[in-house]
C-alpha positions in Angstrom: 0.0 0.0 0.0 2.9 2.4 0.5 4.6 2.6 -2.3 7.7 5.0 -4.0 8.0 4.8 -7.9 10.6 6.0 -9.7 10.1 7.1 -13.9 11.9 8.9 -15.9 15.4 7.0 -16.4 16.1 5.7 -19.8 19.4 6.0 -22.9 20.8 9.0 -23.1 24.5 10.3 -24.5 27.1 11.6 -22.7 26.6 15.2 -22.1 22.3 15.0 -22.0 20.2 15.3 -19.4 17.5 13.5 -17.8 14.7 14.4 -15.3 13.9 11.6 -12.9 10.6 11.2 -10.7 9.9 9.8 -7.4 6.0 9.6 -6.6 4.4 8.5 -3.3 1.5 6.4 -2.9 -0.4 5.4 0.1 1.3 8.2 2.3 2.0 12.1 2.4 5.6 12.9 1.0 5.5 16.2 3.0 6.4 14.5 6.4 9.5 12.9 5.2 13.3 13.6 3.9 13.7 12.4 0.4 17.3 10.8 -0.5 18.3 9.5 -4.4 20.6 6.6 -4.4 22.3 5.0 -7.0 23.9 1.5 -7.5 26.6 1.3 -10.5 27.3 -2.2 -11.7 29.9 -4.0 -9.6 29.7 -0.9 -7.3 28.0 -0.7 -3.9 25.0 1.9 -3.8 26.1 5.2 -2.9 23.9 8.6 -1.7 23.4 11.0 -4.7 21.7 13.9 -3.0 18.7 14.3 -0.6 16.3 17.0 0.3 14.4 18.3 3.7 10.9 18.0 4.2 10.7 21.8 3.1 12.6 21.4 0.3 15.2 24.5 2.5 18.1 21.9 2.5 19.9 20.1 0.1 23.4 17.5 -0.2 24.6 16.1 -3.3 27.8 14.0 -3.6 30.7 15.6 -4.8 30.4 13.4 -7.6 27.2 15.1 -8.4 27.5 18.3 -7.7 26.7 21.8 -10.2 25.4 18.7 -12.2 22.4 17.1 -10.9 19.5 19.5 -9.0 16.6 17.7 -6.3 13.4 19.3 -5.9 9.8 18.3 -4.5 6.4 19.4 -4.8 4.9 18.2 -2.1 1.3 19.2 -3.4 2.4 16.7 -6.0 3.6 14.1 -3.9 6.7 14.1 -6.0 10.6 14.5 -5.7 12.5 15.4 -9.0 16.5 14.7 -9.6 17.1 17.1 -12.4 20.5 15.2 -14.4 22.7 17.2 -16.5 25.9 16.9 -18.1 25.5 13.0 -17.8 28.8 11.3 -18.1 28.9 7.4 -18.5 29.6 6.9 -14.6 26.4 8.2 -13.9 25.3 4.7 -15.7 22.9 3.2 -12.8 19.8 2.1 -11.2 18.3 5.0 -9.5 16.4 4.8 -6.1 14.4 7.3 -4.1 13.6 6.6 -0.7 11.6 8.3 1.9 12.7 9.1 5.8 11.1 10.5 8.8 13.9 11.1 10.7 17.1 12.5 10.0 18.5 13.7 6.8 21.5 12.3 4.8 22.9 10.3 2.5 23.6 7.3 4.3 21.0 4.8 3.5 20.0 4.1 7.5 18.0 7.5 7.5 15.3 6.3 5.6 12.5 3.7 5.8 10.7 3.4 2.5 12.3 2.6 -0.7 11.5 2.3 -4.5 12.6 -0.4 -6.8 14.6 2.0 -9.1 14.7 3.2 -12.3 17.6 2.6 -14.8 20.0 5.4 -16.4 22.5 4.6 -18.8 25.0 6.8 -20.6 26.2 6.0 -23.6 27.2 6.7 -26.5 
């Protein structure tokens, strides 16, 4: 019944963008801290970037950062992960997950996960 779903990823070349989504179901998005996690292949999943219940405060990864933007509408019930200047290490399967505690990018903040949606860069 509670439920995150991620949409959005797809193909896309080396210098594109990409917006991905992150819509709740079954709860309010408002009361929770939104993180975006990825998992590379062979890698271990790693904290992109994550957002406040506001939307006031943000952290991205260094890997990330001036490149990739998080949002939320919360009259939406939605969290955005704007992607730009996408380099083939940013080839993944995207998660959003939901918190009510804390905020972070260490996966132990948060309680509700999606199953992910898959980026790839290349050419």
């Amino acid at each position: 019944q509670l439920q995150l779903v991620e949409s959005g990823g797809g193909l896309v070349q080396p210098g594109g963008s990409l917006r991905l989504s992150c819509a709740a179901s079954g709860f309010t998005l408002d009361y929770y801290a939104i993180g975006w996690f990825r998992r590379a292949p062979g890698k271990e999943r790693e904290g992109v970037s994550c957002i406040s219940r506001g939307g006031r405060t943000t952290h991205y990864a260094d890997s990330v950062k001036g490149r990739f933007t998080i949002s939320r509408d919360n009259t939406k019930n939605t969290v955005y992960l704007q992607m730009s200047s996408l380099k083939p290490e940013d080839t993944a399967v995207y998660y959003c997950a939901a918190g009510a505690v804390g905020l972070g990018l260490g996966e132990q903040t948060y309680n509700y996960w999606g199953q992910g949606t898959q980026v790839t860069v290349s050419s």
